[in-house]
N, C-alpha and C positions, 0 to 999 in steps of 0.2 A: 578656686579663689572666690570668694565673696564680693559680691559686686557692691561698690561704693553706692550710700544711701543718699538719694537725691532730695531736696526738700522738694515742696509741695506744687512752687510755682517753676519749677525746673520739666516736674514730672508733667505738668501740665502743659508745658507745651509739648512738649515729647507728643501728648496723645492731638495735641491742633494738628503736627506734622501727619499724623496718621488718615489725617480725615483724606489729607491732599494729594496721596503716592501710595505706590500698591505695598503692600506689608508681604512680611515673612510672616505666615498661618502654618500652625499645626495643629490638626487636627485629634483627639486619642480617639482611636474609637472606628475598624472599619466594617460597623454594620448598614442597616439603610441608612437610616439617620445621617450618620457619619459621612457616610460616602455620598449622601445626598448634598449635603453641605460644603463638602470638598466640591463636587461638580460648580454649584453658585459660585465659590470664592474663585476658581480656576477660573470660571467664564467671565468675572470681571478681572483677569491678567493678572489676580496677588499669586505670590510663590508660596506655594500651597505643600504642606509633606500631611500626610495620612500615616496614622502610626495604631497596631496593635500587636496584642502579645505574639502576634504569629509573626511581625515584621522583619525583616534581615535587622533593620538599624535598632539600635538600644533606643528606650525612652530618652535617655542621656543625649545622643546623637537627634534624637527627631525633635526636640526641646530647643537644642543649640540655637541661640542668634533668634529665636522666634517672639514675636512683637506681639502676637497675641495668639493664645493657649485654648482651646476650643473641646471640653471635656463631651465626650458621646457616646458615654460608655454605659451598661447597663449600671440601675444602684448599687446591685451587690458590689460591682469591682470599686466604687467610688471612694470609698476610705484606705484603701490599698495604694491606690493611686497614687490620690493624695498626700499620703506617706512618704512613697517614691519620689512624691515632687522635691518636699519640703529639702530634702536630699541633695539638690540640686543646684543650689543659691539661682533661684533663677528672679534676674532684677525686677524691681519696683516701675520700671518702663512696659514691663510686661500687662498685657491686660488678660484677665484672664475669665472665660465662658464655659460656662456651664447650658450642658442642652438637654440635662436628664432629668426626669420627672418621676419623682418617687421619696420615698421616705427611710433613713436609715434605721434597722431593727434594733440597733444595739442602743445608741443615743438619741433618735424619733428625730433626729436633723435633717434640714434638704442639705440638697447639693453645695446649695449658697451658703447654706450655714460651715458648713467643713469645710468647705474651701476659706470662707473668714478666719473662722478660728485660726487655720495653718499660715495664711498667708494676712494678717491684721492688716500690713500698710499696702497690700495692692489693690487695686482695681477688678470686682470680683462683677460678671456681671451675667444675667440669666436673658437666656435665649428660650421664647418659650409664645405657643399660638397655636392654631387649628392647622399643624402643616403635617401632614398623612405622607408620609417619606416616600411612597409611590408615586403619590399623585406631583410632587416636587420633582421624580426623577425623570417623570416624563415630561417635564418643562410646563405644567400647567398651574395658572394662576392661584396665587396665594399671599398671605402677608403672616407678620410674624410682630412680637417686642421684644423688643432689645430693653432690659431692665438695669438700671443702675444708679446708685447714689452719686456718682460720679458722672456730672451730663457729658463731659466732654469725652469719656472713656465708653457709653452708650453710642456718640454720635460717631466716631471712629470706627464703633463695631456696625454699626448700621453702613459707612460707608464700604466697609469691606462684602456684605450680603446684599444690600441693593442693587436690585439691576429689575429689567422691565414686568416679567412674569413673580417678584417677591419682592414683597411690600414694605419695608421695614417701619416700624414706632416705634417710638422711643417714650420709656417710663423712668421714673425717681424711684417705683416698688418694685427692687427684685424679689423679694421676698414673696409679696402679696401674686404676682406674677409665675411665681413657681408653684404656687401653692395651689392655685388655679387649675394652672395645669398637673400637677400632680391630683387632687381629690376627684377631677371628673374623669379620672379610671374608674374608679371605684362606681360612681355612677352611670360609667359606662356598662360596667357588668349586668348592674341591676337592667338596664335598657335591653341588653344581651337577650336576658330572661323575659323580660314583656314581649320582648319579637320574635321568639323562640315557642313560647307559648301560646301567636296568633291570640293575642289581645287587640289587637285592631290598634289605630292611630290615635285614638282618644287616651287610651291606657296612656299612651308612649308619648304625649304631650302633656298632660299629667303629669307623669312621673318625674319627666325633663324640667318642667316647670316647679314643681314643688322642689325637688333639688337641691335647685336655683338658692334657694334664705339657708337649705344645709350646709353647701360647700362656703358661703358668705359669713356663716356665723361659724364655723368650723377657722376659715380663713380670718376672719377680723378679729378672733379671741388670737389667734399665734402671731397676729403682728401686721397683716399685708391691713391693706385698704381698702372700703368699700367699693367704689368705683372700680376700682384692677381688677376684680370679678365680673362685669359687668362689658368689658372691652373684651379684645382681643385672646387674651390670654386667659379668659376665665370664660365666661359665654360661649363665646365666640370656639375655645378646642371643646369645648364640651357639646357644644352640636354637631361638630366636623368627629371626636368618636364613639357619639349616641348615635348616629345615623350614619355609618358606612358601615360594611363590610370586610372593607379593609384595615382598621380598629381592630386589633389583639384583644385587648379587652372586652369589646363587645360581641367578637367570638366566643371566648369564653363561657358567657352570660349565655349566651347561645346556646350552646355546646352542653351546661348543664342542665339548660330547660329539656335536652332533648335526653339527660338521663346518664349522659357518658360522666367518667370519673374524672375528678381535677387531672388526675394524671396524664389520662389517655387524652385531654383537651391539651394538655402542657407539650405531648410528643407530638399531638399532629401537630401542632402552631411552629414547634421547629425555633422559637423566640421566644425574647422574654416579654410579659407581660404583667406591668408594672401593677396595675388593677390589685392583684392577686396578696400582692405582700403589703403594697398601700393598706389595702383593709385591716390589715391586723393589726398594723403598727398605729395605724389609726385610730385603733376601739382601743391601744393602751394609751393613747392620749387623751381621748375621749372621756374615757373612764377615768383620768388622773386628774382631768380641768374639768369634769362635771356639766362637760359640752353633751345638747340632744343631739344625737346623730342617724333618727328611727332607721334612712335609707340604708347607710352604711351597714348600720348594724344587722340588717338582716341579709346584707348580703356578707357580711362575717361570717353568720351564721350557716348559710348555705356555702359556703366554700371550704366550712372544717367540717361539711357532712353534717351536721346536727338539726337542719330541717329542710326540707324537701322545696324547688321552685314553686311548685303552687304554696305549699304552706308560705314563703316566704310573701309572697304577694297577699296572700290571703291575710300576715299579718296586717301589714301596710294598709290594706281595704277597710279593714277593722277600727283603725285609729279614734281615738273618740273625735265627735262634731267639735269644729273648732271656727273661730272667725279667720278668714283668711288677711291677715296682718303682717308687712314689712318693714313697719318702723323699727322693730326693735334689731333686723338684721343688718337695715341701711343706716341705724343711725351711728355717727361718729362719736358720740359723747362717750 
């Protein structure tokens, strides 16, 4: 049965009640991520269901009666899902989060964006920051944003993940917010490769720095805002996976400086790694909006094989002299 359509100041209080009483959470998705985020919700007492394709209960059944819908599932499965949802009639009460970082190969969408299109009148909102799903599960400090055009559907979701060890902020850009964290995979790889290659710290503050106006002018030609790069969810994951080792992605990066095959990197990592397919779907964007994107692109290029870690560096070295200049990435106009 279809659930009756609520107008706007109806549905709005629905989400004030949510800030004040623990919610029905479900989670899709029981990878780290996932399962990381269940731990948070349980330890502030919401009734928490964890649901993936391996689960006893149907999607149908872990969805039921659930107040807010919490996707954590890798890109590839994200348009399938999706589909399944729409299936569903699940209400306009629902608020619904997305916590994946990546870009769809067939239509170049985030998360945020597929989940609008399916779902126009709900509350879609991006979960998205420097949070290393290890270092979360072992209870140590961290923050995150909560992104949504919807304040009052942001502050709801923020009260169900707050608690003392994770941080929550709350943004207007989930767009700009997902985008953030989706592009610095991609710059993580390349970081992969300068640490891989014992270039020393100079190299790898460089690189990280220069980046910085790529994923900025990449992100503010598709919609986010300058600032949301520059917080939490743009900076901010993009240090926390250029400089760990616990970064998929900047294993990766790693992994090819020292010569191993995409693949043989793909089987030990045992996960997905979102870096890998960002890239390409990347450089067809790239390529189609006539956006520069030097870093990315050479790490395209060394991940279909077509040129070698040091050559890929060596291009980058190469660049012609240039003024180093930010206006045209920070500005709004």
């Amino acid at each position: 049965m279809v659930a009756p359509t609520l107008n706007a100041e109806a549905i709005h209080q629905v989400f004030e009640e949510y800030k004040h009483r623990q919610v029905t959470l479900t989670i899709l998705g029981s990878g780290a991520w996932g399962t990381a985020l269940s731990h948070i919700a349980n330890a502030n007492d919401h009734h928490v269901r964890i649901w993936s394709r391996r689960s006893n209960m149907s999607l149908e059944e872990a969805v039921d009666g659930a107040e807010v819908i919490v996707s954590a599932i890798s890109m590839k499965g994200v348009p399938e899902l999706v589909e399944r949802l729409q299936g569903l009639h699940i209400p306009e009460t629902t608020i619904l989060v997305t916590a994946t970082k990546g870009l769809d190969p067939q239509t170049t969408l985030t998360p945020s964006q597929i989940f609008h299109r399916a779902f126009p009148n709900h509350a879609v909102t991006v979960l998205s920051g420097p949070n290393l799903s290890k270092e979360i599960e072992k209870g140590l400090p961290a923050a995150t944003v909560i992104a949504c055009e919807n304040e009052t559907a942001a502050e709801a979701v923020q009260h169900v993940f707050a608690c003392d060890n994770f941080r929550t902020y709350r943004s207007t850009d989930p767009l700009g917010a997902e985008l953030g964290g989706t592009l610095k995979n991609v710059i993580a790889i390349a970081v992969g490769v300068c640490e891989g290659l014992d270039l020393g710290s100079n190299a790898r503050s460089a690189l990280i720095t220069r980046a910085l106006p790529e994923v900025i002018r990449i992100g503010t030609h598709l919609g986010g805002q300058p600032e949301t790069f520059l917080g939490l969810s743009g900076l901010g994951d993009m240090l926390a996976t250029c400089t760990s080792i616990l970064s998929r992605n900047y294993r990766v990066g790693y992994g090819l400086s020292e010569g191993k095959s995409l693949d043989q990197i793909l089987e030990e990592l045992g996960s997905t790694a979102e870096g890998v397919n960002t890239a390409h779907v990347l450089m067809e964007i790239a390529q189609r909006e006539h956006i520069s994107v030097p870093i990315s692109q050479q790490v395209h290029l060394l991940l279909n094989g077509e040129i070698s870690a040091e050559e890929a560096v060596a291009a980058l070295m190469e660049r012609k002299l240039k003024a180093e200049d930010y206006q045209e990435v920070l500005s709004t106009d």
